[in-house]
C-alpha positions in Angstrom: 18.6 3.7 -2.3 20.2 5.9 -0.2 23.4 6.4 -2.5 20.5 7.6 -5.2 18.1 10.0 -3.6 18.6 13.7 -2.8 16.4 16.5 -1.2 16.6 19.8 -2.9 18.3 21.4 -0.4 21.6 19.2 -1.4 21.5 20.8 -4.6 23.4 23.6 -5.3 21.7 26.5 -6.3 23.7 29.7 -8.3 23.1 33.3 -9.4 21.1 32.7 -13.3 20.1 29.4 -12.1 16.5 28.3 -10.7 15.0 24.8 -9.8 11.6 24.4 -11.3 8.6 21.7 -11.2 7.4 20.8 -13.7 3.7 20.6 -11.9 4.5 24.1 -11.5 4.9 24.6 -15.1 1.6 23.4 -16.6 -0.5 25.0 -14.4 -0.5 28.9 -15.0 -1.3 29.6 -18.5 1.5 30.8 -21.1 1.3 34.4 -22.2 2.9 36.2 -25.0 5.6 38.7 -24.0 5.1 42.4 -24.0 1.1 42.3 -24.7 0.7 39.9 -21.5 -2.1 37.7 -24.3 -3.0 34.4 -22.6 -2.4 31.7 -24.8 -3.4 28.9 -22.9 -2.3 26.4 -20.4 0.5 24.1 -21.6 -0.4 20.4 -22.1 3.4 18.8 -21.8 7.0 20.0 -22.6 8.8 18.3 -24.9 12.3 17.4 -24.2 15.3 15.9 -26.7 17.2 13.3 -24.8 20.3 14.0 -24.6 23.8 14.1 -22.1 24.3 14.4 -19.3 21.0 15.5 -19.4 17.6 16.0 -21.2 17.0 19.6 -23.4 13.7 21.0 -23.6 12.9 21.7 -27.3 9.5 23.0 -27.5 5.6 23.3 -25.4 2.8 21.8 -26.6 -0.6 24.3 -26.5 -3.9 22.6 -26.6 -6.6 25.1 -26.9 -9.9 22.5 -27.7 -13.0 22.9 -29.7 -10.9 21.6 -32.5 -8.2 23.5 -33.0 -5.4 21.5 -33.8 -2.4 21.1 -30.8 0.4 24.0 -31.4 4.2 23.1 -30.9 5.8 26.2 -29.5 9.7 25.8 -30.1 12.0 26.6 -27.4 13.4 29.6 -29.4 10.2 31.0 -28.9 10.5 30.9 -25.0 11.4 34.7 -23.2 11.4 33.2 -19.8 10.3 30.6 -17.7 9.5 30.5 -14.0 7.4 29.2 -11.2 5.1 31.9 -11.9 4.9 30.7 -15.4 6.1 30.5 -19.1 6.5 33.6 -21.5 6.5 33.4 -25.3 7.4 35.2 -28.2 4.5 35.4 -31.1 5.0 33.3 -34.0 6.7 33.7 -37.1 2.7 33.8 -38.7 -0.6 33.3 -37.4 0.1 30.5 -35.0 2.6 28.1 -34.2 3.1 24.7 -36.2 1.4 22.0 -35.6 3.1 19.3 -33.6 4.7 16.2 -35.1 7.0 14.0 -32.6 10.8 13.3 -33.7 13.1 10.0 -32.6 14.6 10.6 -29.5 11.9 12.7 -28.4 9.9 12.5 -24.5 7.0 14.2 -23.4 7.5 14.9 -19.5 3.5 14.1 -19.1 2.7 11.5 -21.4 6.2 9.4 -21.1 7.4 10.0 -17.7 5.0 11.2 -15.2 3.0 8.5 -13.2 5.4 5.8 -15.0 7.4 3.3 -12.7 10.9 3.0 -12.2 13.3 0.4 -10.7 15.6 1.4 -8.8 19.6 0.5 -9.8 20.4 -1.1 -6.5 17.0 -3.4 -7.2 15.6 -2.6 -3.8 12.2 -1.2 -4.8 10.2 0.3 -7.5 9.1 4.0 -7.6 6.6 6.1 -9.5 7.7 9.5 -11.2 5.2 12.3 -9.5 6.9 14.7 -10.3 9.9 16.0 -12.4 12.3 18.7 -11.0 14.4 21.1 -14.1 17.0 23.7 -13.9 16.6 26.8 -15.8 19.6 28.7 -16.9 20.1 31.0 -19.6 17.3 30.4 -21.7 17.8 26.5 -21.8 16.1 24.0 -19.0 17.5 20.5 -18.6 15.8 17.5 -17.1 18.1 17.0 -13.7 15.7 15.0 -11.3 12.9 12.8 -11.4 10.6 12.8 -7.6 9.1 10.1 -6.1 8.1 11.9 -3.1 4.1 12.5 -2.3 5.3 16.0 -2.2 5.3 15.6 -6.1 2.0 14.1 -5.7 0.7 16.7 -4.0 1.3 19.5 -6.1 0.1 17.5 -9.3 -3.1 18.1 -7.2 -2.4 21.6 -6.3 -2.9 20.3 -2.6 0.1 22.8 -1.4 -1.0 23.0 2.4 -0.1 19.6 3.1 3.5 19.6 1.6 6.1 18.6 3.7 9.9 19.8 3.6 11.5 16.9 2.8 12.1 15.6 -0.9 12.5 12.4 -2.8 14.7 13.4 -5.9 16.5 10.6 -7.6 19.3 12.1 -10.4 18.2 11.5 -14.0 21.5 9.9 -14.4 19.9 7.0 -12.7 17.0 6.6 -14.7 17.7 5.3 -17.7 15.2 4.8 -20.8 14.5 1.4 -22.5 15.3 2.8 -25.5 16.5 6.4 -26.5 14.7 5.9 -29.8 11.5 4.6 -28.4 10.8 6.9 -25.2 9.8 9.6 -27.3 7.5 7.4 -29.7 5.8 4.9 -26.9 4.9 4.2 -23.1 8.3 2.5 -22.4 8.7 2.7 -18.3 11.7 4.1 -17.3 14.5 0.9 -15.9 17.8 1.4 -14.1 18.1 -2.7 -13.2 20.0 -5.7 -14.7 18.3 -8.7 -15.6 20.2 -10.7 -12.7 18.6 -8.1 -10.5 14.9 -8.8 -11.0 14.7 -11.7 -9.1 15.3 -10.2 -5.9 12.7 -7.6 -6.3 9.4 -7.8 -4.5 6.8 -9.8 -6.6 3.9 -6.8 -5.7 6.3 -4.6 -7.0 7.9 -6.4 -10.2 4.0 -6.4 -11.2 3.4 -3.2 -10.8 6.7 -2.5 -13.5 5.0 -5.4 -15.6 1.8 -3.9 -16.0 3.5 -0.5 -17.6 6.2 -2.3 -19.8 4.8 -2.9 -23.7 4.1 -6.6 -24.9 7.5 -8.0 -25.7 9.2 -6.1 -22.7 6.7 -7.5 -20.5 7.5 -11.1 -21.7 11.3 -10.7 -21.4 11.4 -9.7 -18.3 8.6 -12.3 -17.2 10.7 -14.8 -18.8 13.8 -13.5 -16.7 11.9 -15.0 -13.8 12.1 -18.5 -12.1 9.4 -20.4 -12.0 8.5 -19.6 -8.7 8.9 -16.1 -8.9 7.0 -16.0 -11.6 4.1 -17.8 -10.1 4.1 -15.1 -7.1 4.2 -12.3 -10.0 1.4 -13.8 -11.9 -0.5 -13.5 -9.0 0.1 -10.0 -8.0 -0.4 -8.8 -11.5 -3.3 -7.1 -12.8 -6.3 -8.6 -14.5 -4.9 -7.4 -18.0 -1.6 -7.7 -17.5 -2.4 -11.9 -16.1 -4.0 -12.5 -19.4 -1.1 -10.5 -21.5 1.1 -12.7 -19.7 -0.6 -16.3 -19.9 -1.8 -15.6 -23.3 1.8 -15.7 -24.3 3.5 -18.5 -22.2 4.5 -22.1 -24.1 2.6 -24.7 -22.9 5.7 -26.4 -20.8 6.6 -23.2 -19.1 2.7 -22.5 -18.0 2.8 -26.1 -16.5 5.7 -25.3 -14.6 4.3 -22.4 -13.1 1.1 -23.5 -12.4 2.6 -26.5 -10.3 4.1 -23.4 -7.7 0.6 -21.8 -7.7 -1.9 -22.7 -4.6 -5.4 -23.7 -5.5 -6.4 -20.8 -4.4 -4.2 -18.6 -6.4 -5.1 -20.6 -9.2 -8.8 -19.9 -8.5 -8.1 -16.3 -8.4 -6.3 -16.6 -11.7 -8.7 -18.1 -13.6 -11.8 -16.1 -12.5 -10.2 -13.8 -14.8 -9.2 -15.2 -17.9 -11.1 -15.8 -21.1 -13.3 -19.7 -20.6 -10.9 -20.9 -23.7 -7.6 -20.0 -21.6 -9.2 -21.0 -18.4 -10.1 -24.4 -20.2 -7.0 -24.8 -21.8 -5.0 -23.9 -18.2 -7.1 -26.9 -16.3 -5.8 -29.7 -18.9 -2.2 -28.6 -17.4 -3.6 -29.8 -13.7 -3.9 -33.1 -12.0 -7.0 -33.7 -11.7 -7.1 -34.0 -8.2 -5.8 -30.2 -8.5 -8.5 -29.0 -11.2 -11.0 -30.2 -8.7 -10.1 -28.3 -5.9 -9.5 -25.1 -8.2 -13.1 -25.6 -10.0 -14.8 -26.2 -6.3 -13.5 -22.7 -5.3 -14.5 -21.2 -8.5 -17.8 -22.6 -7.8 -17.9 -21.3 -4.0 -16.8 -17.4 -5.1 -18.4 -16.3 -8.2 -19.9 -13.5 -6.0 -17.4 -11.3 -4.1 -18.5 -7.5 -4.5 -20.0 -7.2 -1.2 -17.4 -9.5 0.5 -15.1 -6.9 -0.9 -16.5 -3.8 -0.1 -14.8 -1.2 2.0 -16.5 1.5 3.6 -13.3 4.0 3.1 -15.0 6.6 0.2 -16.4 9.7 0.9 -19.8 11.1 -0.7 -21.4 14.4 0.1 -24.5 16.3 -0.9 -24.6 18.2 -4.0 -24.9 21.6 -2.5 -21.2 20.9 -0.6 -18.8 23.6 -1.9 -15.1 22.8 -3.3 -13.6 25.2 -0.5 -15.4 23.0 2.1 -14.4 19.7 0.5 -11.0 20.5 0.3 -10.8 21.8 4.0 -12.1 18.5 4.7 -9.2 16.9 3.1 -6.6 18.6 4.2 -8.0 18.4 7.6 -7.9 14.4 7.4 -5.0 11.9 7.2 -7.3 9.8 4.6 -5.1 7.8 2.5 -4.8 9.6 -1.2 -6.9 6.9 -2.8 -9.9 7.2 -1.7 -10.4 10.8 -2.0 -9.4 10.6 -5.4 -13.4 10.8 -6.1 -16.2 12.3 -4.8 -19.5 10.5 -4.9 -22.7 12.9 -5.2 -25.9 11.8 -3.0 -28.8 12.4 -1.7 -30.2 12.6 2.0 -30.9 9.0 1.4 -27.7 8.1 0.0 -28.8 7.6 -3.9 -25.9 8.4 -6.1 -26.6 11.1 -7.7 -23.1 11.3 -9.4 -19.8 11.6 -8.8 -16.5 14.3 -9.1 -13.2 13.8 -9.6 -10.8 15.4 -7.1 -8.6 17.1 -10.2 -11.8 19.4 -10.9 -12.3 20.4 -7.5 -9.2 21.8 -6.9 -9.5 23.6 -10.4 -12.7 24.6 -9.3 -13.9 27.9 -7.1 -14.3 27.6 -3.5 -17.8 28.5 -4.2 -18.7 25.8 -6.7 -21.0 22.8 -6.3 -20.3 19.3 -6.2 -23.7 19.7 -8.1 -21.6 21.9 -10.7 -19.1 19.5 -10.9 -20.2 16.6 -10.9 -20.9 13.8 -14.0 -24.4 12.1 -13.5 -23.7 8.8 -15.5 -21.6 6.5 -12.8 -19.9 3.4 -13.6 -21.1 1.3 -10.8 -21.4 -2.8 -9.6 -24.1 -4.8 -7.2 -23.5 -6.3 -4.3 -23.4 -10.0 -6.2 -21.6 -9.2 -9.5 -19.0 -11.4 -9.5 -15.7 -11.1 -9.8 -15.3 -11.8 -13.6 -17.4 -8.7 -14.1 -15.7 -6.3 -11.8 -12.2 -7.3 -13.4 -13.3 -6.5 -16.5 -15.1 -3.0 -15.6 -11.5 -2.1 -14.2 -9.7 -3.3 -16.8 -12.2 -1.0 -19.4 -12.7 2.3 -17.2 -9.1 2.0 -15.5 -10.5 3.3 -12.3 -9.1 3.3 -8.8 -12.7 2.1 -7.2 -16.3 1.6 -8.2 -19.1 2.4 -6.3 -21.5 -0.5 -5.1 -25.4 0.3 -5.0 -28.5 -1.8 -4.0 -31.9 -1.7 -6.5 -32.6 1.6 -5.4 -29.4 2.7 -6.4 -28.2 3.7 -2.9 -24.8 4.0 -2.4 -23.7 1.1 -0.3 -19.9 1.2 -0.1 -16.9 1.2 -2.8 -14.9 -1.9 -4.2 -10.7 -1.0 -4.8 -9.2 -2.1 -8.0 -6.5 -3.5 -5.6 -8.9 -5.3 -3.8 -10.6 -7.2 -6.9 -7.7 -8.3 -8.5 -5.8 -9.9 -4.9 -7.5 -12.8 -5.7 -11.0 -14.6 -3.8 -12.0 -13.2 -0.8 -11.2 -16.9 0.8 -7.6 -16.3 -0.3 -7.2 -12.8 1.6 -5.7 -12.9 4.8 
């Protein structure tokens, strides 16, 4: 990957021209020129793709309480810097409304947190960032950046950035479909098909999980047998059952036949009963029984999966305090990604999502902050019904409380979806 990652001191920087984030963008609000009016904060920027590089074209403005989403055209645009983005009025009232075009990408909603493959096949990367050059009115897309840098400042956690950058040349990064990107989720792929297979399984499921139905299949189908046993495995609860819902009945034997019992245990704890039935009659029976014995011996896994790595604080704990805390730690970034709210005896009170805290004043409450009604599991739900609150609510962990709703640990989607506790190492 060397040949295809820069830092942004290799980049050449000239008199007129200026490097932006885009995380640095979408964070102050936009303001008409002259009178200084804030307008808003920008929601995405909306870019034309295009060589050798992606054109902005326009800003989208979301105000709320109903009023409609405005499309600022780049026309409009007196400057743009890291201090943030001045406008010129509109034409009437307001700005039009915004209706997407072919050939179209919104940085935010198309490319940001999507997953890329990288052209040499090595590994698979997600876009935290997205670095553009200003000059002369016009910004172009030039670099995408995996680094936790960009992670960082999607947070606004500045103190902790470090010098060095991860920036891999749009040029390298090349959209499913120019057409499409601007109109779906398509991920982001710079990899031949007879490059797949030597890809990582954990990491070919992570791209699987973000590609749209009949991408996801022909890459799947790309696979060997046995490759695409160890992908099955890796994947997602949603993504498995995308996956086996759509495989002939001669290709599912064949992969089955590579799979453990105990991967095939872990496999079918989360699939619908008709699939999982219809999956067994592909066994020999000397195999279904060993598979439905397991089932049998781990329907209940929350506790067995419960980590102790969350962090929950009393309501009256202030934002400036919590985020001292964090910065002060070397906690990995997911579990601080929520806060959960208790009391001196450790009832959950509620919980607060890092993004609002860093928003917030250094004087605000968690108590402020925080949403009372908490998705949460027992210790003996099983893991049917922890796939499926993931797979609804899409969070990173749930929080696991006893009858008197104390806060006992937290269960990682990663975690739940590895398969039965009996098959982790």
């Amino acid at each position: 990957m060397s040949q295809t990652v820069e830092t942004a001191a290799s980049v050449p920087q000239q008199p007129g021209y200026a490097l932006l984030y885009f995380s640095e963008l979408v964070r102050p609000s936009i303001r008409q020129r002259v009178t200084g009016r804030r307008l808003g904060k920008p929601t995405d920027l909306v870019f034309r793709i295009a060589e050798p590089y992606p054109e902005a074209v326009g800003i989208l403005l979301e105000h709320g309480w109903g009023r409609p989403t405005e499309f600022i055209p780049w026309d409009k645009v007196a400057s743009v810097t890291a201090h943030g983005i001045e406008v010129e009025p509109p034409n009437g009232e307001s700005y039009t409304p915004f209706v997407d075009q072919p050939g179209w990408m919104l940085l935010n909603e198309h490319l940001i947190g999507r997953t890329i493959l990288d052209m040499n096949g090595r590994s698979i990367e997600v876009v935290n960032d997205v670095q553009l050059l200003a000059s002369k009115g016009r910004v172009a897309l030039v670099f995408v950046d995996i680094s936790f840098n960009g992670f960082l400042r999607k947070w606004g956690i500045y103190g902790l950035i470090s010098a060095k950058e991860q920036l891999i040349p749009w040029k390298y990064v090349q959209p499913l479909s120019l057409e499409d990107v601007g109109t779906t989720d398509s991920v982001a792929l710079s990899i031949t098909r007879a490059q797949i297979a030597d890809l990582p399984e954990e990491d070919l499921a992570d791209a699987l999980e973000e590609l749209s139905g009949e991408e996801q299949q022909a890459v799947f189908s790309a696979l060997d047998s046995e490759k695409a046993a160890d992908v099955l495995s890796e994947a997602e609860p949603r993504a498995q059952r995308q996956l086996v819902a759509n495989l002939r009945l001669d290709r599912a034997r064949t992969i089955l036949s590579e799979m453990s019992p105990q991967r095939l245990a872990a496999l079918f704890t989360i699939l619908p009963l008709e699939n999982r039935m219809a999956l067994m009659t592909l066994l020999p029976k000397e195999m279904a029984d060993e598979v439905a014995e397991i089932l049998s011996l781990d329907e209940s896994v929350a506790e067995s999966a419960m980590s102790d790595d969350f962090l929950a604080m009393p309501a009256s704990t202030k934002a400036g305090e919590i985020l001292r805390d964090i910065r002060a730690s070397n906690r990995d970034h997911d579990s601080i990604t929520y806060i959960f709210v208790v009391d001196a005896d450790r009832v959950l009170l509620g919980v607060a999502d890092l993004r609002d805290i860093i928003l917030a004043t250094d004087e605000t409450t968690l108590g402020e902050l925080m949403i009372e009604t908490v998705v949460c599991a027992g210790p003996d739900d099983a893991r049917e019904d922890l796939a499926e609150l993931f797979a609804r609510y899409h969070y990173r962990m749930l929080p696991i409380v006893d009858d008197q709703h104390r806060i006992m640990g937290v269960v990682y989607r990663k975690d739940v979806t590895k398969g039965p506790a009996s098959t982790r190492a």
